[in-house]
C-alpha positions as CSV (number, residue, x, y, z in Angstrom):
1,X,97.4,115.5,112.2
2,X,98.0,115.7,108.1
3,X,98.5,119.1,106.9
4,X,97.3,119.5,103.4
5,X,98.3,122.0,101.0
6,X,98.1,122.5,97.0
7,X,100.0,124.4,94.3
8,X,98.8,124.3,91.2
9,X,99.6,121.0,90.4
10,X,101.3,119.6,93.4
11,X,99.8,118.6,96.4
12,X,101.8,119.0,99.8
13,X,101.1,116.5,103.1
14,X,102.7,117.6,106.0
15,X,103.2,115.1,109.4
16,X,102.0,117.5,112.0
17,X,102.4,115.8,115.8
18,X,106.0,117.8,116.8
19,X,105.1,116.9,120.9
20,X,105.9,113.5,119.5
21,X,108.4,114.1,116.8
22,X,105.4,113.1,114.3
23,X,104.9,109.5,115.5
24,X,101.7,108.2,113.5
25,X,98.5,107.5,115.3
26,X,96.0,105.5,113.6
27,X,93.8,108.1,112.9
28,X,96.9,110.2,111.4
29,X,97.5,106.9,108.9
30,X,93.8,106.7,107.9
31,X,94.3,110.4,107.0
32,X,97.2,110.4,105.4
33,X,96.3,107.1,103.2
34,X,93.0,109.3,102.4
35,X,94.9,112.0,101.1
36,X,96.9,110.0,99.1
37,X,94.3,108.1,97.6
38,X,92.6,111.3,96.2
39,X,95.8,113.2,95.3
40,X,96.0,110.0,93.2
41,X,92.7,110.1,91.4
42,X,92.8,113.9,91.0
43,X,93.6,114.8,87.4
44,X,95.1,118.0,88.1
45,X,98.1,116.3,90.5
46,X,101.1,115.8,89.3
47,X,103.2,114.9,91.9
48,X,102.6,114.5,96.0
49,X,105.2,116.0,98.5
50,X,105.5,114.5,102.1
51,X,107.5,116.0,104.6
52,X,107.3,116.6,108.5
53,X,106.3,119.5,110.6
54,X,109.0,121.7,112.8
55,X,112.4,119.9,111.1
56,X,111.3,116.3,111.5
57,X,110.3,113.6,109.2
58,X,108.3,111.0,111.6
59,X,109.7,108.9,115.1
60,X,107.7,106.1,113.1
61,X,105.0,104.4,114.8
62,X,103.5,105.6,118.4
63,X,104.3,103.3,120.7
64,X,101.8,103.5,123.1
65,X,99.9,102.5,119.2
66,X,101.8,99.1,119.8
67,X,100.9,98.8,123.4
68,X,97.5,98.7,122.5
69,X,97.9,96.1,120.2
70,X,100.2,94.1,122.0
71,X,97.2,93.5,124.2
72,X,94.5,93.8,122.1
73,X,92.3,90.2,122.1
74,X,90.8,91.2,119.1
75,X,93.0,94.1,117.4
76,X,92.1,95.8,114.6
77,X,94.2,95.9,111.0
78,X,96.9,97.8,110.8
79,X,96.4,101.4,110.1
80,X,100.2,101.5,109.2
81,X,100.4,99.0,106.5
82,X,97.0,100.3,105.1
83,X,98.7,103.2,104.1
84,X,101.9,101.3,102.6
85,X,98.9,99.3,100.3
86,X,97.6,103.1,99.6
87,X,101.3,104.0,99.1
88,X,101.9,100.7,96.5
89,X,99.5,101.4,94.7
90,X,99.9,105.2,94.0
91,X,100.6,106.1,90.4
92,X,101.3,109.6,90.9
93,X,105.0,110.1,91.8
94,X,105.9,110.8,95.3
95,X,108.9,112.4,96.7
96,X,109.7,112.9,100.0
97,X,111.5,115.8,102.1
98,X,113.6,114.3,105.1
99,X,115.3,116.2,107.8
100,X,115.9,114.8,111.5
101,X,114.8,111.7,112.1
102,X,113.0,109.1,110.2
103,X,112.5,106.0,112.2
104,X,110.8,102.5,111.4
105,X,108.1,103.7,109.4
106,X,109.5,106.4,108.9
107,X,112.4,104.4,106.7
108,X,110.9,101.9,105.4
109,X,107.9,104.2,103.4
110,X,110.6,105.8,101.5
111,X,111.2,102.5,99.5
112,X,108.0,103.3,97.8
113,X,108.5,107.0,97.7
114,X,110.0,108.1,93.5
115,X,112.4,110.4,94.8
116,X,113.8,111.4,98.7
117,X,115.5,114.3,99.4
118,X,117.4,114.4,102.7
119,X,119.3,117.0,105.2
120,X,122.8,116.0,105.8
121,X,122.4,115.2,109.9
122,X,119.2,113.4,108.9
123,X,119.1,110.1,111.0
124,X,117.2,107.0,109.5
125,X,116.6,103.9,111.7
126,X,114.8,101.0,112.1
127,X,114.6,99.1,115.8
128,X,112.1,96.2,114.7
129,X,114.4,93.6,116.1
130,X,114.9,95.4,119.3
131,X,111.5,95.8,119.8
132,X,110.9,92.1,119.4
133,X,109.3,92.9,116.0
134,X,110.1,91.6,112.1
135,X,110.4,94.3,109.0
136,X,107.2,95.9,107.7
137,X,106.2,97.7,105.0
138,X,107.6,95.1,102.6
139,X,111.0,96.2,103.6
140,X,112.1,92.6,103.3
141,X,112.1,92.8,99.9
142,X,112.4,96.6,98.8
143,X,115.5,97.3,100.6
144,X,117.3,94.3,99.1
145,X,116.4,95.9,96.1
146,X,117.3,99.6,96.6
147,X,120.3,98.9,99.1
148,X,121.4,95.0,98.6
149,X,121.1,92.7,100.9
150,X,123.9,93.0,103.1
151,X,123.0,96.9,103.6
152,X,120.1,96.0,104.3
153,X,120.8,94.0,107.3
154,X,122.6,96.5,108.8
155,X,119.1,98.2,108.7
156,X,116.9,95.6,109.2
157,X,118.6,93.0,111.4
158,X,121.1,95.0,113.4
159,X,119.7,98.1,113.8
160,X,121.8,100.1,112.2
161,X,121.7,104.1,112.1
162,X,122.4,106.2,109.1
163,X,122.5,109.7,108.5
164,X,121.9,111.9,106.0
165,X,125.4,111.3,103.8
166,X,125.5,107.5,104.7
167,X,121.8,107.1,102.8
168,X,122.6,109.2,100.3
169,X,125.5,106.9,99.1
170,X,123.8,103.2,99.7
171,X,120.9,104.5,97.8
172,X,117.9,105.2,100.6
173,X,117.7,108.5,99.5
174,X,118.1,109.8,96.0
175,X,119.9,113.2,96.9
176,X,121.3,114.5,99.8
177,X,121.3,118.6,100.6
178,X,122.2,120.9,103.0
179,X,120.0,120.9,106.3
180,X,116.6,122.7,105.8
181,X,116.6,122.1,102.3
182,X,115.4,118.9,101.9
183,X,111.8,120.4,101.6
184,X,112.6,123.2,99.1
185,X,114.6,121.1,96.8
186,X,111.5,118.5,97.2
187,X,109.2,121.0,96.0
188,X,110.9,122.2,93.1
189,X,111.5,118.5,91.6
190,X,107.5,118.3,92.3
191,X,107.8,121.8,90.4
192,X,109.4,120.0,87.2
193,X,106.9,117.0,87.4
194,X,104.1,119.7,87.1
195,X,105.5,120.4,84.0
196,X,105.5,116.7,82.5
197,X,102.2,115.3,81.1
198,X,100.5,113.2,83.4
199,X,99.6,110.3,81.8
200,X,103.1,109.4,80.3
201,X,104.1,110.0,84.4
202,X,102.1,107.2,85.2
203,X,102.6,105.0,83.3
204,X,105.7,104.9,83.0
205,X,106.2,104.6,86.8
206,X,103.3,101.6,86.3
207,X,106.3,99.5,84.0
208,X,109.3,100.7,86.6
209,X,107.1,99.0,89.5
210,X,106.0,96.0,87.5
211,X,108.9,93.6,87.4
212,X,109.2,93.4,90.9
213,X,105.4,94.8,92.4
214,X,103.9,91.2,92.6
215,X,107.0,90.0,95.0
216,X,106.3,93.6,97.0
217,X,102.5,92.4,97.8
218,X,103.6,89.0,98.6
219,X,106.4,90.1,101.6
220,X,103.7,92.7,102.9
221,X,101.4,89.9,103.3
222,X,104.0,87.2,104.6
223,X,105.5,90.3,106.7
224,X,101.8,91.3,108.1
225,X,101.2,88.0,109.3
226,X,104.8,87.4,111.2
227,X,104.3,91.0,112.4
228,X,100.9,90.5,114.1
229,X,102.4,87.3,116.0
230,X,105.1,89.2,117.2
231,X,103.3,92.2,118.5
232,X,101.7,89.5,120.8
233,X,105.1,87.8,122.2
234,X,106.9,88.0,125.2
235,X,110.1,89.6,123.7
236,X,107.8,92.5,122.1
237,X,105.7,93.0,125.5
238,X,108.8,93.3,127.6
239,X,110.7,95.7,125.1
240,X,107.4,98.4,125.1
241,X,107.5,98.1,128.6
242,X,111.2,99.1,129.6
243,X,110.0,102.1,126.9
């Protein structure tokens, strides 16, 4: 489930599945995409604070999710990418808290997140390839952009994992704090956004996404399709099944 909680003018959504270190259902998207959408609209809002329940960010994507739409003759839309579009197309700034593990998803949402804050033993990974899979989320071209591109093969093509430090100085995450505090220290940057007017927020996150927001659209779309056939593959059938 998504935990909701407000502060004046902040709003606070909290992953909430710890049996399965926060992995999203589809149901848990939906909600959370819902949330955003009307923290986005609500004149009051200021900023939007994610973070995960019980010292977790989010194990990404629940596999047994995939399973069901590896086989699926007729599957429905993703829930997951959804949520990115919600994500896109939020004006409101949104800063994310990350301690333990951030996975697929997990990552690749950040790249549309304002600010991340991150504990130090934090652990950011994304196993599309070894899952048979292709980058979502329009990681193909937002982590070129935030990490260059040979960073971001380490991430995308070979699987590479990085903590806390490590993201912190290729530029995944904006600061990097003690463990526990990623949360805090989120909240009290949301703090200072509260004080900031609104409107001059906005748009001047509107013009910093601009330049490059048309090209965003374009991978999740090309990414989307490519995605969908993989799901469906031999390679991607086999992997969720050794899972």
């Amino acid at each position: 489930m998504i935990n909701k909680y407000r502060e004046q003018k902040t709003i606070h959504f909290v992953i909430d599945r710890p049996s399965k270190k926060n992995a999203f259902t589809r149901s848990m998207y939906e909600q959370l995409a819902g949330y955003v959408r009307e923290a986005n609209y609500d004149e009051q809002v200021h900023a939007i604070v994610i973070s995960g329940a019980e010292g977790v960010f989010t194990a990404g994507n629940d596999l047994d999710d995939f399973r069901a739409r590896a086989t699926d003759v007729n599957p429905k839309p993703s829930a997951g990418l959804a949520f990115i579009e919600v994500l896109m197309a939020c004006d409101t700034p949104v800063i994310a808290a990350v301690e333990g593990v951030a996975i697929g998803i997990g990552t690749t949402m950040l790249l549309h997140c304002d600010s991340v804050f991150a504990g130090r033993s934090a652990r950011f990974k994304t196993a599309f390839v070894d899952l048979g899979l292709v980058p979502e989320a329009a990681s193909t071209v937002t982590m070129p952009l935030h990490l260059g591109s040979r960073m971001a093969a380490e991430l995308l093509l070979f699987g590479e994992t990085l903590d806390g430090t490590q993201a912190g100085e290729c530029g995944l995450v904006s600061r990097v704090v003690d463990d526990g505090q990623a949360l805090d220290s989120a909240l009290a940057m949301a703090a200072r956004l509260a004080d900031k007017p609104r409107d001059a927020l906005r748009a001047s996150k509107r013009l910093m996404k601009a330049p490059w927001e048309s090209q965003a659209r374009q991978a999740l779309d090309r990414e989307r399709e490519v995605f969908s056939a993989r799901l469906r593959s031999d390679d991607c059938r086999n992997a969720l099944g050794r899972m």
